[in-house]
VONUNU-121789 format. One record per atom (N, C-alpha, C, O): x, y, z. Coordinates in pm, whole numbers, plus 50000, padded with zeros to 5 digits. Each point is the difference from the previous one (the first is absolute). Example, Ala and Ser with C-alpha at 12.3 -4.5 7.8 and 13.67 -1.06 7.14 Angstrom:
% residues 2
513194943150780/499115011950000/500905012050000/501044999850066/498615010749862/500825011950006/499235010950073/500515011150017/
//
This chain:
% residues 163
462824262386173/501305006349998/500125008850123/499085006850047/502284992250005/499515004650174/501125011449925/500804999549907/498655012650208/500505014749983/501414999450056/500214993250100/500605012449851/501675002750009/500584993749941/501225001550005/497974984249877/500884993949988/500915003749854/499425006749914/501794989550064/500725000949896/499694992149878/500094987749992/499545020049918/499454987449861/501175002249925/501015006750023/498504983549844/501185003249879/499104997549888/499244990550019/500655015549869/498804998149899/500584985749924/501224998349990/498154995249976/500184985449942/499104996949874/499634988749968/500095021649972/499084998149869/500915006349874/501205002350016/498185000149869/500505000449914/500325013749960/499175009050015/502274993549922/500045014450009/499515009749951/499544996949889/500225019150148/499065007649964/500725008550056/501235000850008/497555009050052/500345014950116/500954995750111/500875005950064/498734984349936/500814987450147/500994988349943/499704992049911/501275008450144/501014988749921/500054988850085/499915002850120/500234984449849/499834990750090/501245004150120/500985005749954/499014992250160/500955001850096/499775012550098/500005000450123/499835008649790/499335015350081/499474996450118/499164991150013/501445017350098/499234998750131/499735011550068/500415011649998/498434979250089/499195015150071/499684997450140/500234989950066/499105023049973/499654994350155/498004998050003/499385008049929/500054984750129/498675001750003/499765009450098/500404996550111/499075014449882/500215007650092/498564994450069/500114996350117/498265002649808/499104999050046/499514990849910/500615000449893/498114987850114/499664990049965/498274997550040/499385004550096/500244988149810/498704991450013/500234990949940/501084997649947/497784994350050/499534989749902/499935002349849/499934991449912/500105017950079/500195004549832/500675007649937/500175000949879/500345006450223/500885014949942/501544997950134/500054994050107/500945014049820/500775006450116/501175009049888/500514999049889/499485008850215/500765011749956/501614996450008/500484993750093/500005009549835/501504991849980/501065017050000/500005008949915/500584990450182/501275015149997/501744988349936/500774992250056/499075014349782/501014989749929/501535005250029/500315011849987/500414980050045/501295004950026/501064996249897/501185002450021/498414991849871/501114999249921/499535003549901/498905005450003/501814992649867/499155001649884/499425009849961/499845008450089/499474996049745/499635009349923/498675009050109/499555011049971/500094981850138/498945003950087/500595005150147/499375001950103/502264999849869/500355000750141/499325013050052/499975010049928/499414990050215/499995009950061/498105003950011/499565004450106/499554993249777/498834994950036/499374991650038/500364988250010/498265017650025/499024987450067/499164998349902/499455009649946/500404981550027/498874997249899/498914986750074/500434990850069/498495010749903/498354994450101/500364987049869/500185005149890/499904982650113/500014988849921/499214991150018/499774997150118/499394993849753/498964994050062/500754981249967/500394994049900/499495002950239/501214989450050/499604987249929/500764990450020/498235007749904/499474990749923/500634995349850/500374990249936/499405029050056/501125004349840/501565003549978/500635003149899/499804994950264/501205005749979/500564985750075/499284993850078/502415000649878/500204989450038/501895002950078/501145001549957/498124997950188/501015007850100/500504985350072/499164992350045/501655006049958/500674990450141/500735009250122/500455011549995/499474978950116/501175004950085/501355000349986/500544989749960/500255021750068/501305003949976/500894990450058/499224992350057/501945003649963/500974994150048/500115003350136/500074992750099/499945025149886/499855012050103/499105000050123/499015006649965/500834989650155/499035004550072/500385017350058/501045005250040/497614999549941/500045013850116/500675002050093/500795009450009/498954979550101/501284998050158/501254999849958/500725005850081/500004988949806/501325003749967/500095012049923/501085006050003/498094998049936/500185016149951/500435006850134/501075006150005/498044992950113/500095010450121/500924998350041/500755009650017/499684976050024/501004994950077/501465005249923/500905001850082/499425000549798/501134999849908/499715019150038/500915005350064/498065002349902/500125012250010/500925004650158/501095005650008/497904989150116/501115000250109/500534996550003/500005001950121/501004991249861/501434995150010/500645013549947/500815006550066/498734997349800/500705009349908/500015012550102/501045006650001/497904997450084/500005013150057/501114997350151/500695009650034/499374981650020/501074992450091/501345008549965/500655004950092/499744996649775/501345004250010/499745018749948/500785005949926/498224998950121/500165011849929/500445009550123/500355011649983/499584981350158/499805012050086/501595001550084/500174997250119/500815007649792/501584998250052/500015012650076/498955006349985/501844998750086/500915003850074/500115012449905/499235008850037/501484994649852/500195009749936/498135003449878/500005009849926/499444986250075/498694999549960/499385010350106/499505010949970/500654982550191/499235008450049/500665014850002/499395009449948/501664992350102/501195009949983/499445009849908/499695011650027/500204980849834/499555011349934/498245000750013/499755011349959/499494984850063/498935000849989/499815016350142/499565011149973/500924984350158/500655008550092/499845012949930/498945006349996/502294997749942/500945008949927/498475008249872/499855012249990/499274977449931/499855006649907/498465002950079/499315007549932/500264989650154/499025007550013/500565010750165/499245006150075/501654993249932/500695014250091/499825011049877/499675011950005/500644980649897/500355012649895/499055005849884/500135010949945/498714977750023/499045003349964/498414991649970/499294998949900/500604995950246/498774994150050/499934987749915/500864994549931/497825002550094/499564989749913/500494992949888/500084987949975/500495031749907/499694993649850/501654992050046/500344989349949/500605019050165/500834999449943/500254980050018/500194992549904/499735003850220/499544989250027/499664988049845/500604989849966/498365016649980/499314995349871/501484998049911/500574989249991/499995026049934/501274999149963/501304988050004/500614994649907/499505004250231/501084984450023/499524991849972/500664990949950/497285007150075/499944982949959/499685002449896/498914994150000/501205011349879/499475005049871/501544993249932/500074991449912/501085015350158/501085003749933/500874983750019/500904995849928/498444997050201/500944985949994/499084991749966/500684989850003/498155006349963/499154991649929/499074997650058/499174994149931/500445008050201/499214996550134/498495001149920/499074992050012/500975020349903/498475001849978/499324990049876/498825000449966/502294990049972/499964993149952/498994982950044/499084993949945/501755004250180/499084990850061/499065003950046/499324990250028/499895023850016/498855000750020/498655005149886/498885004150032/501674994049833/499125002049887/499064984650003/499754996949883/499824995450192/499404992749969/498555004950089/498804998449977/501895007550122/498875002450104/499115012449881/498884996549962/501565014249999/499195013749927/499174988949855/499065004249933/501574981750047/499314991249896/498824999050047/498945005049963/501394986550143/498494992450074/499235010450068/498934996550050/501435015349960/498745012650048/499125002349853/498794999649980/502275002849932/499375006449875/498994985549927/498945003449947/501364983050052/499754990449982/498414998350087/498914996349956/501405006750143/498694998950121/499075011049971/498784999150014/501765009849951/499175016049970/498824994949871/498785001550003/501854993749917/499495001349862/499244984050024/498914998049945/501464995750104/499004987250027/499045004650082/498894998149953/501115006650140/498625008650087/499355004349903/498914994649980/501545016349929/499115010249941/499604990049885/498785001249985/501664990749939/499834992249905/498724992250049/499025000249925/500914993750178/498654993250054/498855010650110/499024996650066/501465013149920/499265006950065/498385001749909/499805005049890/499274989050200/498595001549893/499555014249965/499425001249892/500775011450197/500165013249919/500835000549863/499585004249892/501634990650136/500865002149868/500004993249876/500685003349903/498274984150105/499424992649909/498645004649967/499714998749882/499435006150191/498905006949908/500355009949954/499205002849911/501695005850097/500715013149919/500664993149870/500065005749891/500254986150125/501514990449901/498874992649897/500245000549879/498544992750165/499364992749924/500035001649803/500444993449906/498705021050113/500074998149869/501095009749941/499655009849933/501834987050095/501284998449910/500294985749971/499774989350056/500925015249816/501364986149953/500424995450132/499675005550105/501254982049883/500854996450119/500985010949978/499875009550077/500764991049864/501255007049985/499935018950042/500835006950058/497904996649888/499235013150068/499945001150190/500415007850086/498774978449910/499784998450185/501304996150100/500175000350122/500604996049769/501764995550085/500635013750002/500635002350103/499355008149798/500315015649974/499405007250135/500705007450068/498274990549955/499175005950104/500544995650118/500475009950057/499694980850003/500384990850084/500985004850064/500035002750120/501184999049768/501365004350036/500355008050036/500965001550075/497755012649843/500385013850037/499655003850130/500655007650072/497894984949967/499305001450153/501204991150132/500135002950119/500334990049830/501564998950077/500985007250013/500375002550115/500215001949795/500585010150008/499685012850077/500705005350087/498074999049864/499295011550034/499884999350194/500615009250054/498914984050010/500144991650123/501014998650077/500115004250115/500884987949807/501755004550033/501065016950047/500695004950089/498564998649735/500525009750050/499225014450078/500295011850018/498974982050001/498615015550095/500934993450136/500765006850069/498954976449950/500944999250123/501025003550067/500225002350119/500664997949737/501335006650070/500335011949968/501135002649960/497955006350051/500045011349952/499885011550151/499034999650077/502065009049939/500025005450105/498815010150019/499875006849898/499304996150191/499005009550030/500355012750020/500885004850073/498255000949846/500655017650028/498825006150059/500025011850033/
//
């Protein structure tokens, strides 16, 4: 199973409904970590063992995800867009900047990118062999708890301003 690609679950229903799709973010011969975009799992990664789990390829390739995302950003950069962009950080920097693309949907198309950081974060730390001899002897569901919080925790020390 090659990495980026778009699956759709094709087994019988459960946690996963047949059709549900995901992205492979990372892969082997036995495992790959799946970031699910539809479905009762939208929005996690879950490590799946590709033997037991019965994934096809999506309709979807990746290159038209990207390709369809730019096009979409093509029409965001008008004439009165910049105007105000201009205008709101004359008047209050950055956030205000943040504010217009907050307020016309802009920050909308870029929620996929803060996916695939947080998606990438927690797949690092998830295979990280420190974070598996710490994780060993928990439940799965204990060592996925752990996992998430040391992502988070990571995230936010990152974006956390220095005093």
């Amino acid at each position: 199973m090659q990495d980026g690609l778009i699956v759709a679950y094709a087994g019988l229903p459960g946690e996963l409904q047949p059709g549900d799709q995901g992205e492979v973010l990372s892969s082997d011969y036995h495992y790959a970590h799946v970031l699910w975009r539809t479905g009762a799992m939208v929005g996690q990664v879950r490590l799946h063992d590709q033997a037991e789990l019965d994934l096809s390829p999506a309709m979807v390739s990746p290159r038209g995800h990207i390709e369809a995302s730019l096009d979409d950003s093509l029409e965001v950069g008008t004439t009165l867009q910049l105007t105000s962009a201009r205008t709101a950080y004359d008047e209050d920097g950055p956030a205000g900047v943040l504010e217009v693309m907050a307020s016309g949907g802009q920050l909308d198309q870029l929620s996929d990118i803060a996916d695939e950081v947080y998606a990438l974060v927690t797949s690092r730390v998830r295979t990280s062999p420190y974070v598996r001899s710490i994780t060993a002897s928990l439940d799965e569901d204990e060592a996925e708890a752990v996992v998430l919080a040391t992502s988070a925790s990571l995230l936010r020390d990152l974006l956390a301003p220095e005093e």
